[in-house]
N, C-alpha and C positions, 0 to 999 in steps of 0.2 A: 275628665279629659286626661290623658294618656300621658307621662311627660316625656318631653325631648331627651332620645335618647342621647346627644351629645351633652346636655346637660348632666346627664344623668353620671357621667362618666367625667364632665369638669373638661371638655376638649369644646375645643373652635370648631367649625363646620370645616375647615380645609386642614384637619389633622391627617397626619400619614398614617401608614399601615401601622407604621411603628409605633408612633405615640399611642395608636387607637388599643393596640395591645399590651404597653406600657400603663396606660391609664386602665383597665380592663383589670390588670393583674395590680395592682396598687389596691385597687375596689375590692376584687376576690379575697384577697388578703387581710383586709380592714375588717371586713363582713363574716368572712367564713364560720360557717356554725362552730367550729371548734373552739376560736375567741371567743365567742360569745355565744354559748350553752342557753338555751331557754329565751333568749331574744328575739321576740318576732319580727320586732322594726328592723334588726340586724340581718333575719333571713329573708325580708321582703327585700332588705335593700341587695341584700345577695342576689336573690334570685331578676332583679330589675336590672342589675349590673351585668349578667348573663344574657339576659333578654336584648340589652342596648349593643353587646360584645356577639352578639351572634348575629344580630341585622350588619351592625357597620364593620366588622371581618370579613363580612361578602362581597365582596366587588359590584357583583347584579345587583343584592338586596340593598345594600348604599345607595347605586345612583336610584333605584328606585325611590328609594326614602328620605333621598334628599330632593328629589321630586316631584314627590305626591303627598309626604308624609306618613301617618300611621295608617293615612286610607289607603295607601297602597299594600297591603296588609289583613283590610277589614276582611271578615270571616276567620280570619288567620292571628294576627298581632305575631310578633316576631318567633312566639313562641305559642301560638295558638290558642291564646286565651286561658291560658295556665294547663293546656295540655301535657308539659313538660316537668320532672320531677328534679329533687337533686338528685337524683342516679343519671338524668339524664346532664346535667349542667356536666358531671364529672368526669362520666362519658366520655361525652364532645373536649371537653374545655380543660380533662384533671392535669394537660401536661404542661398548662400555663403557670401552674403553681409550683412549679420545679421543685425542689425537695423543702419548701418553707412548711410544709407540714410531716411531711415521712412518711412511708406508709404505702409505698407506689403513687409519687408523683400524685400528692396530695386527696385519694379519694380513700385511702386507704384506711386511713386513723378517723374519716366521717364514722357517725353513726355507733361510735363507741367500739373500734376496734374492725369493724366490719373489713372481710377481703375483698367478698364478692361483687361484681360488679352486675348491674340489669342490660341484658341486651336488648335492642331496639327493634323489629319488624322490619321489613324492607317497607320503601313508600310505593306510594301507587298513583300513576301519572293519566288522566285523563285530559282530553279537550270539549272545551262548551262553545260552540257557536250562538251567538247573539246580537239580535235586531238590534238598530240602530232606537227604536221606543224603549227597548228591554234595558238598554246600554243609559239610555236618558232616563226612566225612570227607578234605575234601579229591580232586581226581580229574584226572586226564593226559588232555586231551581232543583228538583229531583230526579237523581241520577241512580240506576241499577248501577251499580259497581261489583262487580268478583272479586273476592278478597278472601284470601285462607286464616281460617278461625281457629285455635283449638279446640279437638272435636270433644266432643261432650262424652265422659266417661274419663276420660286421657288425664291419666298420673302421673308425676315426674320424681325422682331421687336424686339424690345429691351424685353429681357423676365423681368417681371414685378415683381416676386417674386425677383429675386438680382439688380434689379433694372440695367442691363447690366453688374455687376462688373462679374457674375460666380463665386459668393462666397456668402455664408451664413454665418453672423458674429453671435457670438450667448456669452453672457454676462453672467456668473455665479457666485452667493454669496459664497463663501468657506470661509473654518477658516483660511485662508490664505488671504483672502480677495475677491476682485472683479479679477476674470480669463477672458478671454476672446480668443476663440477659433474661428477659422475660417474652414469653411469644403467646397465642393462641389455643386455649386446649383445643387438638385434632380431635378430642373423642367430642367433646359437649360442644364445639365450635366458639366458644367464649362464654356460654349460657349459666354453664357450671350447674347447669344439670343436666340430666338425662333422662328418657320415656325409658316409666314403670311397666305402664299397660295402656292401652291403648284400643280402643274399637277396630274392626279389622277392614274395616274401610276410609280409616287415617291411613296420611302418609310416614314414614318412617319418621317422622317428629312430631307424630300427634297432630298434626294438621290438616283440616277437611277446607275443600274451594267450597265458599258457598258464596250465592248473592243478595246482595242487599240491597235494600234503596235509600242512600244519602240526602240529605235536604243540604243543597248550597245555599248561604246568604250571597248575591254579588251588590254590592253598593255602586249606586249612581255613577257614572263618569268616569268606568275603567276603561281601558284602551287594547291594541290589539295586542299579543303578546303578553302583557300582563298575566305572573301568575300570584293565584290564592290558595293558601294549602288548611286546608281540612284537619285540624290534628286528630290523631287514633283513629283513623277512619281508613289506614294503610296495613300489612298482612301483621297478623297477630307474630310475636314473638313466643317461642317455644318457653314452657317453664313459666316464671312468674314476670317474664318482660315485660314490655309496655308495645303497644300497637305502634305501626309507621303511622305516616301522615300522606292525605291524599293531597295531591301539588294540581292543581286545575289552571289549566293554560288557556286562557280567552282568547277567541278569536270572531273580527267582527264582520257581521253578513255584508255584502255590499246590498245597498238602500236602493231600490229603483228609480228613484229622483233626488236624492239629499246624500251629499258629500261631505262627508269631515275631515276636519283642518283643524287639530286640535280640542278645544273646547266648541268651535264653530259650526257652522251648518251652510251651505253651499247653493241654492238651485236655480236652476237657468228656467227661466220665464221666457215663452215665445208670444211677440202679440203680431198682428198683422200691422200695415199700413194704415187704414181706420181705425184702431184701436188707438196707434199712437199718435194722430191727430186728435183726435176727439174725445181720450182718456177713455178708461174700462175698468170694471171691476171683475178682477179674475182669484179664480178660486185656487191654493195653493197647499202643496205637505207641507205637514211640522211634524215632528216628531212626537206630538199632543194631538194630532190629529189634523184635518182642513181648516184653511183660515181662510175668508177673504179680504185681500187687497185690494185699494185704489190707486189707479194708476190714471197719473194726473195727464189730461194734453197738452201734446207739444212734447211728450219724453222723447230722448232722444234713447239709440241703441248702445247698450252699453252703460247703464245710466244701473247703480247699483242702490238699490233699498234694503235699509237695515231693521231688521224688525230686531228690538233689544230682548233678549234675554230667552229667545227662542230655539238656542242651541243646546248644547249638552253642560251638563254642571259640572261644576269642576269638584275632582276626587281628595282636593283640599278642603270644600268646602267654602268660597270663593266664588260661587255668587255662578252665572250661566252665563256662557258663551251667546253666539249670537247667530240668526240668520238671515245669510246673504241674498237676496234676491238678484241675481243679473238680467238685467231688459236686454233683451233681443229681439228688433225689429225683422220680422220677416218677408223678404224679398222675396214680394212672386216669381216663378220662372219663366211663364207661362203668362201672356195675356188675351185678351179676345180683344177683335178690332175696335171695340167702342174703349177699352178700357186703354189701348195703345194709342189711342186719338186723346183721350185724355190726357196722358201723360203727355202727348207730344206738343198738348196746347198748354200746359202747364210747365214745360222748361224752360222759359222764359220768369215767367211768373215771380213776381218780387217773395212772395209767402215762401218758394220751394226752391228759394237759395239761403245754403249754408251761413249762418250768421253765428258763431259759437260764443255764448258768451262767457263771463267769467265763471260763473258758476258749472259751466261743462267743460269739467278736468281732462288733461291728456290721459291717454291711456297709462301713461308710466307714474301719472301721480294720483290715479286711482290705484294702481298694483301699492303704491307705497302708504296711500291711506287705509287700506285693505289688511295690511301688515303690522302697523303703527297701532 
């Protein structure tokens, strides 16, 4: 089991931005391979510190995670299941280290003096639409995705203007004195290298579109919006980079009878006049498939059946939501003269007056047991 990434970092669940980054860079620093040469438990906790520091720096991936937990993530984990390397921590994360290591903003002196930095792939954003079964039991899905590869043949050299670092240092006189700024190499674009040779059907970086077929995991009990990212599964990076990441955004089908409300499950039952005298067994969705119910005489409309554990699972883990059955008595519109003589000898009738007992809730303290 995954640990808490607030734990992981020594913060409360309702730390600020500030602290989250505060405590983040306390961690980086404690950890960082440079202190400590040859320590595996020092770069696991490195790299766990990065992992807990990239979920709760996001605003989205927070509320998420403090929502769903690490399932909100599953196929993914903050960092995709160790998709991510320390080039990548450095990357993202090397300006948190402010000068406590040297070197440009601490990625510098990693690695035993290394300049160069890896650059990343752009990611690549699709959407998955999914049944309301597919959502409840969980489902492996395969998707053709386009994604630019390096083409096969395709050689790279040290690009010659950054001399491989993928930075352009550049040294200014001010009345402040000597500044020194660091930008972008324009020739290699950051990559710090450059196409040797290349097939003549790559694009100017070695790059060929090709397609592929991805296997999604989605776990039980995601929601709409909800996204899962795929790590290296996004456009190859020129050179020796590392692939993006594919971000897959859920979206869920509407259901032809069953409504969700969270964990819950929703459906409006219609029985007739004789049904609700005389009780019935009527056949009903789940999202497991039909079930049949009994439906006791004398129900009244409006009269809601709980069937436990019949709704969607929760994406903590947390056991299954529920579904709601609503009775609805159906009011003929339409009757034929024997069936209006009946009625009309029956409006009197002690049996077909209103008697509600305790156990038949207002409508507004079913809405709040419904809720509760």
């Amino acid at each position: 089991m995954k640990e808490d990434y607030y734990e992981i970092l020594g913060l409360s669940k309702n730390a600020t931005a500030a602290e989250i980054k505060k405590a983040y860079r306390k961690m980086a620093i404690k950890y960082h391979p440079d202190k400590n040469p040859g320590d595996d438990k020092a770069e696991d906790m490195f790299k766990k510190s990065a992992e807990a520091y990239e979920v709760l720096s996001n605003p989205d991936k927070k509320a998420r995670y403090d929502q769903f937990g690490h399932q909100a993530f599953d196929g993914s984990g903050g960092f995709g299941g160790g998709g991510m390397n320390m080039d990548d921590i450095f990357s993202q994360f090397g300006d948190i280290f402010g000068g406590a290591f040297g070197g440009g903003g601490g990625f510098g002196g990693f690695g035993g003096g290394r300049g160069r930095r890896t650059v990343k792939g752009s990611n690549l954003r699709i959407r998955v639409q999914l049944t309301l079964e597919e959502i409840a039991n969980g489902v492996e899905k395969k998707i053709k995705v386009k994604r630019k590869k390096v083409a096969q043949g395709t050689t790279y050299k040290t690009c010659t203007t950054c001399n491989g670092t993928g930075q352009m240092t550049r040294i200014q006189n001010t009345i402040l004195g000597r500044m020194q700024t660091a930008t972008t190499c324009s020739t290699c674009s950051g990559a710090g290298q450059i196409v040797d040779q290349k097939p003549t059907n790559a694009d100017a970086h070695g790059m060929l579109a090709t397609e592929e077929t991805v296997s999604i995991k989605i776990p039980a009990g995601v929601v709409d919006g909800m996204q899962l990212k795929v790590s290296g599964k996004g456009n190859d990076a020129p050179g020796n980079g590392i692939a993006g990441d594919l971000l897959v955004a859920i979206e869920e089908k509407d259901h032809p009878t069953l409504k969700r409300e969270g964990d819950n499950l929703h459906y409006d039952l219609y029985i007739s006049f004789p049904e609700a005298t005389l009780g019935a067994s009527k056949e009903i969705d789940t999202v497991s498939g039909k079930v049949r119910i009994k439906v006791e005489p004398g129900v009244q409309s409006g009269k809601i059946l709980r069937l436990r554990n019949k709704g969607i699972p929760s994406i903590n883990g947390y056991g299954s939501g529920d579904l709601l059955v609503h009775v609805n008595v159906w009011t003929p519109k339409t009757l034929s003269k024997e069936q209006r003589a009946f009625f009309e000898k029956m409006t009197d009738d002690e049996h077909f007056q209103p008697k509600p007992e305790k156990e038949d809730k207002s409508f507004f303290e079913k809405v709040k047991d419904m809720f509760s």
